[in-house]
N, CA, C and O atoms as CSV, one atom per row, in Angstrom:
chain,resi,resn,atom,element,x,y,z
A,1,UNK,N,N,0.628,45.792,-56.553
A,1,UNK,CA,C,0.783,46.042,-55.129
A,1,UNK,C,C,-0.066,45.057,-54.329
A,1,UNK,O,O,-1.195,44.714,-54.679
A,2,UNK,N,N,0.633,44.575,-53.099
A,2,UNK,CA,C,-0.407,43.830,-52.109
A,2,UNK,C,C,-1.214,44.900,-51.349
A,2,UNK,O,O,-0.968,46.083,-51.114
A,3,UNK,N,N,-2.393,44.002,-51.001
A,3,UNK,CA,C,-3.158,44.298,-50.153
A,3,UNK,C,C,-3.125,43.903,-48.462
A,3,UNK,O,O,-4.082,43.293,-47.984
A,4,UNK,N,N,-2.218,44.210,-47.797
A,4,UNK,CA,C,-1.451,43.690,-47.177
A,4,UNK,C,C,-2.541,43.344,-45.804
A,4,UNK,O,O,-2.165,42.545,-44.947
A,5,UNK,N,N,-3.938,44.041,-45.694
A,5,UNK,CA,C,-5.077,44.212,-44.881
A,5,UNK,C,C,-5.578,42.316,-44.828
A,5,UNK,O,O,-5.951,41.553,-43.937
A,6,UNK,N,N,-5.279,42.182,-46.515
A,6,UNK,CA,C,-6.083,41.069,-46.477
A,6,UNK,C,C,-5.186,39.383,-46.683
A,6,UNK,O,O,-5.588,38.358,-47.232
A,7,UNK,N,N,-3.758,39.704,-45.928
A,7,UNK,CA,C,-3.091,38.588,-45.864
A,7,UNK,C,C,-2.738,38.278,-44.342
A,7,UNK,O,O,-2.319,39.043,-43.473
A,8,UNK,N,N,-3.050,36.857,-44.284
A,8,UNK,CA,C,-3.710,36.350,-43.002
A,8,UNK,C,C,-1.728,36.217,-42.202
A,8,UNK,O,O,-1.491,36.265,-40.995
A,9,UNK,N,N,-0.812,36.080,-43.150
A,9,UNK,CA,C,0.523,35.997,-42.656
A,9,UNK,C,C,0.972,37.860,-41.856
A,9,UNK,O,O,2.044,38.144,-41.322
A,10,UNK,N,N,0.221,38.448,-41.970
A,10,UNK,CA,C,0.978,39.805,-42.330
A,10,UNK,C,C,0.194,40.656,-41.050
A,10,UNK,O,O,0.792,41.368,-40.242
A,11,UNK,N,N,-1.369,40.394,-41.068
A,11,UNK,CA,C,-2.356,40.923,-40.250
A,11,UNK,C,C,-2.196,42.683,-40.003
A,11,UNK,O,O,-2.500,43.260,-41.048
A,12,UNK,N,N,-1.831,43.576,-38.978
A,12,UNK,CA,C,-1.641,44.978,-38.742
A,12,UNK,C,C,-0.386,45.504,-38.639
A,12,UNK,O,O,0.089,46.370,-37.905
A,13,UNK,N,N,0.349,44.394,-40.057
A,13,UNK,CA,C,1.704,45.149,-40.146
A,13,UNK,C,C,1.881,46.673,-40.472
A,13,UNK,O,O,2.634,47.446,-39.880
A,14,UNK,N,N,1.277,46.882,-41.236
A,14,UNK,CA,C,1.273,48.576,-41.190
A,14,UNK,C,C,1.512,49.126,-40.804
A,14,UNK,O,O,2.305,50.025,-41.085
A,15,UNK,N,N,0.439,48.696,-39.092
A,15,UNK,CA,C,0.642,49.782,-38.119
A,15,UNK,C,C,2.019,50.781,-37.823
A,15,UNK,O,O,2.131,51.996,-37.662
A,16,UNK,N,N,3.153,49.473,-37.836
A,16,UNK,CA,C,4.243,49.908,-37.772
A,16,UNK,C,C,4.871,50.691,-38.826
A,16,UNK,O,O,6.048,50.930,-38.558
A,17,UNK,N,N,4.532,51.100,-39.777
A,17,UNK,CA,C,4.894,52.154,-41.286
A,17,UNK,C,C,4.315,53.377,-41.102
A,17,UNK,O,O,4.974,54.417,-41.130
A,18,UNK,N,N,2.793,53.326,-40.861
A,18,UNK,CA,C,2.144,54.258,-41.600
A,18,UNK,C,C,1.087,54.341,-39.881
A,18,UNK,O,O,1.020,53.627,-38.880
A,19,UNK,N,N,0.392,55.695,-40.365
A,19,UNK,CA,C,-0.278,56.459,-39.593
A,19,UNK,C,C,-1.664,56.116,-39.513
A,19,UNK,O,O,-2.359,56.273,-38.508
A,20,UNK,N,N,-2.129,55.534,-40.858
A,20,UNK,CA,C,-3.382,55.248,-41.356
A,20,UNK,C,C,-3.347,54.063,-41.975
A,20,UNK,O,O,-2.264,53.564,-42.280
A,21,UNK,N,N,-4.492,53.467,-42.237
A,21,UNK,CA,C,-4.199,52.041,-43.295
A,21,UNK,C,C,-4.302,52.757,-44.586
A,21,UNK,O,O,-5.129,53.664,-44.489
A,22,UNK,N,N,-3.692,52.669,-45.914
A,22,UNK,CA,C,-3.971,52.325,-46.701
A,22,UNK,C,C,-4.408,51.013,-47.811
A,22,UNK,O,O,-4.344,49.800,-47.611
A,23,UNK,N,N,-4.768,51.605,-48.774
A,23,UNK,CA,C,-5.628,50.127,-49.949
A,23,UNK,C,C,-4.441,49.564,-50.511
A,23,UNK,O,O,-4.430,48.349,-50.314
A,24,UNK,N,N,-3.503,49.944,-51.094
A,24,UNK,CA,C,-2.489,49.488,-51.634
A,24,UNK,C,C,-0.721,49.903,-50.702
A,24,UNK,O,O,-0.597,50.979,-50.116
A,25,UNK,N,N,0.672,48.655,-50.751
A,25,UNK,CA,C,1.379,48.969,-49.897
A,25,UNK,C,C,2.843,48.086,-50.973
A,25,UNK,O,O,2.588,47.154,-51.736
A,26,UNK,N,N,3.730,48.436,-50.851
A,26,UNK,CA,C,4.977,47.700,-51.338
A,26,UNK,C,C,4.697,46.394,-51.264
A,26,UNK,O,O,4.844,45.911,-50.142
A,27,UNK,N,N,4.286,45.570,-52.235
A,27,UNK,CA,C,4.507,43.763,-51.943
A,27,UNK,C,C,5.712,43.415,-51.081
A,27,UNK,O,O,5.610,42.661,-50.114
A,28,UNK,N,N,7.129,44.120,-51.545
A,28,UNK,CA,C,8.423,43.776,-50.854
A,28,UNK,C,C,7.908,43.764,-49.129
A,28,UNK,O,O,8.457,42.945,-48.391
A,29,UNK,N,N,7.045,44.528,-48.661
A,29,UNK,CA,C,6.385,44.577,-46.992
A,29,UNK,C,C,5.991,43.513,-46.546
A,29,UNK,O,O,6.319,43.245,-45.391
A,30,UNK,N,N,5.341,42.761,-47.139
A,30,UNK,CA,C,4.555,41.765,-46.716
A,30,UNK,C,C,5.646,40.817,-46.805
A,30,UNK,O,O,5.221,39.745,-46.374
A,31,UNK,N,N,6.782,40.720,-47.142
A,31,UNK,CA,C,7.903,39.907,-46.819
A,31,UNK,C,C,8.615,39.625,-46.044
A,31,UNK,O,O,9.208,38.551,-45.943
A,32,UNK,N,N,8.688,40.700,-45.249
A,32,UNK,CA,C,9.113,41.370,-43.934
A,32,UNK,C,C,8.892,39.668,-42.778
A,32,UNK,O,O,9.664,38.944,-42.149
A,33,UNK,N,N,7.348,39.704,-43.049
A,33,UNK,CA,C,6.649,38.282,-42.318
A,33,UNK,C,C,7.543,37.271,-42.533
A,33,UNK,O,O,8.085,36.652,-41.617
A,34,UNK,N,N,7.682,37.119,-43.423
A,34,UNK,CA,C,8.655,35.617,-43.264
A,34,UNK,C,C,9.957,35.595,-43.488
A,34,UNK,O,O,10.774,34.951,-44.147
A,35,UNK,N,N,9.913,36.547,-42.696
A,35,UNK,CA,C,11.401,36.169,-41.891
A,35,UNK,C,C,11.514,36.789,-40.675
A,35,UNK,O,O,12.470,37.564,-40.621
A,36,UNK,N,N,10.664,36.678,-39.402
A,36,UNK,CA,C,10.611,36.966,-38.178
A,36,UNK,C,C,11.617,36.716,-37.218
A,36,UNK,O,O,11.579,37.292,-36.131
A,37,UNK,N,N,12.770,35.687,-37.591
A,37,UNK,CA,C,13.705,35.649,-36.657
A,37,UNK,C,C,14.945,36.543,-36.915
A,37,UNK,O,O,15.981,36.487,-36.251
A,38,UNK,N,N,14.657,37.581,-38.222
A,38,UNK,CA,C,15.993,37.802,-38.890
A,38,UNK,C,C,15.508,39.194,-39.036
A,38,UNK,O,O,16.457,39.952,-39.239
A,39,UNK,N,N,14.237,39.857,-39.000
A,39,UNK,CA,C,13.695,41.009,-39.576
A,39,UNK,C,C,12.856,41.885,-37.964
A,39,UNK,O,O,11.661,41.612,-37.842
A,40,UNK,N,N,13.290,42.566,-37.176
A,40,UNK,CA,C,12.662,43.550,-36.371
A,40,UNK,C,C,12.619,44.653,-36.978
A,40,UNK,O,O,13.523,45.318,-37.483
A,41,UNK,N,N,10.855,44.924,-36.866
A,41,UNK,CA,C,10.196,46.323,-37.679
A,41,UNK,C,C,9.114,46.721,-36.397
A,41,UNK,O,O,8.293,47.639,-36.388
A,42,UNK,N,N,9.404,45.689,-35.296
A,42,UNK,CA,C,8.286,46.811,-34.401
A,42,UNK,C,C,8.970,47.472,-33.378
A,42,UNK,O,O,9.824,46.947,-32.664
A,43,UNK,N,N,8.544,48.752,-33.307
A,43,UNK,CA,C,9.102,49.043,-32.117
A,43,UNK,C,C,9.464,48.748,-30.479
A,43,UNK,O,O,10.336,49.153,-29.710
A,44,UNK,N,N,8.293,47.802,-30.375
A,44,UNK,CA,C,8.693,47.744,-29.082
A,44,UNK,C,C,9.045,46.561,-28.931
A,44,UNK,O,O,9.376,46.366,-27.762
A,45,UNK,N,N,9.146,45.519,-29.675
A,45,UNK,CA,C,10.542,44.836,-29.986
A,45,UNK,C,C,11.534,45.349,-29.638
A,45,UNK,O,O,12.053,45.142,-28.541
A,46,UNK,N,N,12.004,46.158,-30.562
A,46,UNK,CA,C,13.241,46.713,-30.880
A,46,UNK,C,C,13.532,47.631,-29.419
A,46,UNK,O,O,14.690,47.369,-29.091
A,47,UNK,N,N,13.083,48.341,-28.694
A,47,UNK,CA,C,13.038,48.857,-27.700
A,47,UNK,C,C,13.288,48.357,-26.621
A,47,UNK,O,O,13.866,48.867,-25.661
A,48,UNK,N,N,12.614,46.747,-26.806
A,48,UNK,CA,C,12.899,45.705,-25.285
A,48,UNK,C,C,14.493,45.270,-25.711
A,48,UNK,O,O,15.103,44.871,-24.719
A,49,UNK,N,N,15.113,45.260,-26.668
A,49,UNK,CA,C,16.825,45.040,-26.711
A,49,UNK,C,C,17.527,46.098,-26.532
A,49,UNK,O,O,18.745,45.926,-26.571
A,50,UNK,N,N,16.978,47.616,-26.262
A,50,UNK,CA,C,18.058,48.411,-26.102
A,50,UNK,C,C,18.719,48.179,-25.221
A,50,UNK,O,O,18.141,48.228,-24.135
A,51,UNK,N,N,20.027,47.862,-25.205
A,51,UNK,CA,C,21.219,48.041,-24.319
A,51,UNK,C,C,21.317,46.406,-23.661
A,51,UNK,O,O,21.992,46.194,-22.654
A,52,UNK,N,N,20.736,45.564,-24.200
A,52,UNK,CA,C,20.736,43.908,-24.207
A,52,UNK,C,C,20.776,43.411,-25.386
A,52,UNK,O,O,20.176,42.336,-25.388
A,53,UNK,N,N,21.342,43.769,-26.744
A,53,UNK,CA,C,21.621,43.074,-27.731
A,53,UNK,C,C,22.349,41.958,-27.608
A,53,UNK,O,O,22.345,41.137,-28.524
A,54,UNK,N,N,23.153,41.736,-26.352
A,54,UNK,CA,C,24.076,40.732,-26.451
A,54,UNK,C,C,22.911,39.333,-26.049
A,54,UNK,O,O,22.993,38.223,-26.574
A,55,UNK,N,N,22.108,39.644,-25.249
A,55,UNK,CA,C,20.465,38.704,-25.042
A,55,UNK,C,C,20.254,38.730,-26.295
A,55,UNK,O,O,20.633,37.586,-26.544
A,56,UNK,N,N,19.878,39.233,-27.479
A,56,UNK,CA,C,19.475,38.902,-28.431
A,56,UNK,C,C,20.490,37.734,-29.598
A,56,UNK,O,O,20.206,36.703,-30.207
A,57,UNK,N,N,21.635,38.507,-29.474
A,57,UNK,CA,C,22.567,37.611,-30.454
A,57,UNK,C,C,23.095,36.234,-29.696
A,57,UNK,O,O,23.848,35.452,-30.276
A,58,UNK,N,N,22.650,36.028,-28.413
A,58,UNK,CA,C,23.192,35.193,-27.456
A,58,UNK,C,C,24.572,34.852,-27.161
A,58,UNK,O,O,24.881,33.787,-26.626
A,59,UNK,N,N,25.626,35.985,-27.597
A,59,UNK,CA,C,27.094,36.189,-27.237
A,59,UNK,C,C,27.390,37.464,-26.900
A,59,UNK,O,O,26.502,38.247,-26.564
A,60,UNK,N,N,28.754,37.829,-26.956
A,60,UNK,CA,C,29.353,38.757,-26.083
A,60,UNK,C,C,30.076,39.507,-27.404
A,60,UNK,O,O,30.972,40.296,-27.104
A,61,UNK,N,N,29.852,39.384,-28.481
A,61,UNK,CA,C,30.503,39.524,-29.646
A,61,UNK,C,C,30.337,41.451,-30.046
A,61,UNK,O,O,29.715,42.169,-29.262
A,62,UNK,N,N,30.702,41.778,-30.770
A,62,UNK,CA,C,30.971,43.615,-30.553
A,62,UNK,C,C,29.959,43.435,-32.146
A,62,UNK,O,O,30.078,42.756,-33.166
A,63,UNK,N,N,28.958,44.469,-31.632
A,63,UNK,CA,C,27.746,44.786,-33.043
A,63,UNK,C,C,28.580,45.407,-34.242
A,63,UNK,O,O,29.474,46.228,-34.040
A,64,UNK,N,N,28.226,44.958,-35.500
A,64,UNK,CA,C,28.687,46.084,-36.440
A,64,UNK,C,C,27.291,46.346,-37.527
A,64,UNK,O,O,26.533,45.615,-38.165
A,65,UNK,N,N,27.420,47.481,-37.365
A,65,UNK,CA,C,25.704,48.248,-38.215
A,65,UNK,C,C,26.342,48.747,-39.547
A,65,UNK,O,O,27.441,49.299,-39.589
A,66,UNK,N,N,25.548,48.501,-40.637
A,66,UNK,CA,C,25.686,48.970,-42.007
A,66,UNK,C,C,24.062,49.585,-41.850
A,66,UNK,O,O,23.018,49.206,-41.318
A,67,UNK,N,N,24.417,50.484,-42.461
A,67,UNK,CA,C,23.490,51.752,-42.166
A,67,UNK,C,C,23.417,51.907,-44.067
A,67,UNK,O,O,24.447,52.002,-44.734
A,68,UNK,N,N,22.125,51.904,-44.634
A,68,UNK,CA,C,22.042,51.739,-45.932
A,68,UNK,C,C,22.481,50.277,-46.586
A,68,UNK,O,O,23.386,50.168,-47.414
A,69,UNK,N,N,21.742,49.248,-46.112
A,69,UNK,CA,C,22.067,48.290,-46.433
A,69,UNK,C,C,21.746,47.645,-47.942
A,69,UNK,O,O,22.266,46.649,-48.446
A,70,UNK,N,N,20.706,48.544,-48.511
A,70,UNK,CA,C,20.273,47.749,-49.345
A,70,UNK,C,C,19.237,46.835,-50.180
A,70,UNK,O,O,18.043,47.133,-50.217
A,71,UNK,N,N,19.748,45.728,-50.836
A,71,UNK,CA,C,19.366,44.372,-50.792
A,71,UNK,C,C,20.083,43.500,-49.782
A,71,UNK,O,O,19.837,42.294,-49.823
A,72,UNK,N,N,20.990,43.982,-48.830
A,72,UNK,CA,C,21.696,42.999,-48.266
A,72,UNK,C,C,22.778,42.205,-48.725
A,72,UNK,O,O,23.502,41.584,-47.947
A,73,UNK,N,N,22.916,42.200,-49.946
A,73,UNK,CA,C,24.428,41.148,-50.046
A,73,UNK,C,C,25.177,42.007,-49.475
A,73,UNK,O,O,25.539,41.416,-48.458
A,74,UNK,N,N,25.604,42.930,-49.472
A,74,UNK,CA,C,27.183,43.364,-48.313
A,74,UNK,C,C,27.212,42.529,-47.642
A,74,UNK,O,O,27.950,41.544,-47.682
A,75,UNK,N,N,26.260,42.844,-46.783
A,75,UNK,CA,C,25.761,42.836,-45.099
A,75,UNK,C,C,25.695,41.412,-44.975
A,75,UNK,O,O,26.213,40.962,-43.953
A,76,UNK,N,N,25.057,40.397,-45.965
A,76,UNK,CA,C,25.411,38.893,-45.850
A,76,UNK,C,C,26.968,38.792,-46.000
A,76,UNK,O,O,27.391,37.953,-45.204
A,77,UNK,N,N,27.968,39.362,-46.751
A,77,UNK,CA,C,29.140,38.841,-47.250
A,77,UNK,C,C,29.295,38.961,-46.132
A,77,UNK,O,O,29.290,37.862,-45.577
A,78,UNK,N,N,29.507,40.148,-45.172
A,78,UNK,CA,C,30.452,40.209,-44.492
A,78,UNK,C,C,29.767,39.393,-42.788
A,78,UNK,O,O,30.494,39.327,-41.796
A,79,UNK,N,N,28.744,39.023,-42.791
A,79,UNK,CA,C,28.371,37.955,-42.044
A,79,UNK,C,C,29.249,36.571,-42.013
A,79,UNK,O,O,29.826,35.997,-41.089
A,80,UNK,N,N,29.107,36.269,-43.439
A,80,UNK,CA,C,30.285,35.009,-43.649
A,80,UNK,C,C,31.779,35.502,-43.178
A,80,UNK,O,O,32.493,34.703,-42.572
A,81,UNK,N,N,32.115,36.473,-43.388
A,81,UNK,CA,C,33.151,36.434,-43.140
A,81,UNK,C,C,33.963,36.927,-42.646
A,81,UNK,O,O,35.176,36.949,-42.853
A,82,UNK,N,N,32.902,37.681,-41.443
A,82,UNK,CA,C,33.613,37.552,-39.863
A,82,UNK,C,C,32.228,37.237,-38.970
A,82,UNK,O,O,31.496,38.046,-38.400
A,83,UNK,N,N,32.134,35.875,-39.044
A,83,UNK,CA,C,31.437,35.075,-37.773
A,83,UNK,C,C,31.479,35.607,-36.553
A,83,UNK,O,O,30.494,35.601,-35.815
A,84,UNK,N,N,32.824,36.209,-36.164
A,84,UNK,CA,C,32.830,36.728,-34.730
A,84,UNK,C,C,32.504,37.745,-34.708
A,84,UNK,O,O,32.951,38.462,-33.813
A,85,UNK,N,N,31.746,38.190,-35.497
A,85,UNK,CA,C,31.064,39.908,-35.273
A,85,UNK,C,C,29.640,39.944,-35.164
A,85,UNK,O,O,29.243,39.824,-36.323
A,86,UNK,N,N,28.662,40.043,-34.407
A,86,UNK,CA,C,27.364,39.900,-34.498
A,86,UNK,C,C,26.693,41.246,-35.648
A,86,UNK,O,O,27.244,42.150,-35.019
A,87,UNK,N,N,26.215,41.741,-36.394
A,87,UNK,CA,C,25.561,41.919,-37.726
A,87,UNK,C,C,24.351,42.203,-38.304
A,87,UNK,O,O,23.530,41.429,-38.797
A,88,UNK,N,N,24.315,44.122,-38.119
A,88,UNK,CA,C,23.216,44.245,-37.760
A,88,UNK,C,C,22.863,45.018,-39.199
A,88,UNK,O,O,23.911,45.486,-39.644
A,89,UNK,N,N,21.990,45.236,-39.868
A,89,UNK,CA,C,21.602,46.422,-41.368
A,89,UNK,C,C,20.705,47.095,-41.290
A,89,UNK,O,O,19.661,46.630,-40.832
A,90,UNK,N,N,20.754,48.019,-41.577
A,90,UNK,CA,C,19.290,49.392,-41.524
A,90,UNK,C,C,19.069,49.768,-42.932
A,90,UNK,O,O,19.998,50.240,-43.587
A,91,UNK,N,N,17.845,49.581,-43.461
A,91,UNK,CA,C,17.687,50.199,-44.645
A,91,UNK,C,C,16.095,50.697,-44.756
A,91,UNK,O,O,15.190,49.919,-44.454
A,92,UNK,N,N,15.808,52.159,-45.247
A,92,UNK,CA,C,14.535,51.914,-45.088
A,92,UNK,C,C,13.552,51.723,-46.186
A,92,UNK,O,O,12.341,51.899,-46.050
A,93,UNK,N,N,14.271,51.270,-47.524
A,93,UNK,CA,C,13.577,51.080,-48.301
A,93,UNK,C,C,12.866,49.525,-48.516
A,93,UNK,O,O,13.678,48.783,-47.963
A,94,UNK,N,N,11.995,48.858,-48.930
A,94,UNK,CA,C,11.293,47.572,-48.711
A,94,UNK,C,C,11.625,46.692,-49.941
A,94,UNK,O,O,11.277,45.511,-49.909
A,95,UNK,N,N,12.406,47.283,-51.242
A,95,UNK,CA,C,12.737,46.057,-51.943
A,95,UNK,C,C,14.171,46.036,-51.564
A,95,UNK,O,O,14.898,45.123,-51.954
């Protein structure tokens, strides 16, 4: 397990999981970090796009949510292959 307190990429990601810090956390978490243009886990992020997603995806395109996504290959396939759908996944597990 990482120590996710003591990686300088990651800093008070937690906050957003958990109530308290803990010593040990899913390594798959600390992954989350690098990929910041593709991965919203804070809330008030996620809160400043309610009802302006189309500001976020920068088109006019109709959302489609997979709810239990996964690892994501669905949710990539079907990215490829409908471009004109902007493409969103919820999963809450971290690997």
């Amino acid at each position: 397990m990482s120590k996710i307190k003591n990686d300088n990429n990651v800093g008070d990601m937690w906050k957003h999981f958990f109530k308290h810090e803990r010593r040990h956390y899913n390594p798959y978490m600390v992954k989350l970090a690098e990929h910041p243009n593709h991965i919203i886990y804070d809330q008030e992020v996620m809160d400043s796009y309610k009802g302006k997603w189309n500001e976020f995806f920068k088109n006019e395109h109709p959302i489609y949510l997979e709810i239990g996504s996964g690892s994501g290959m669905f949710a990539n396939d079907m990215c490829v292959r409908y471009p004109e759908r902007n493409h969103m996944a919820l999963e809450i597990r971290f690997k």
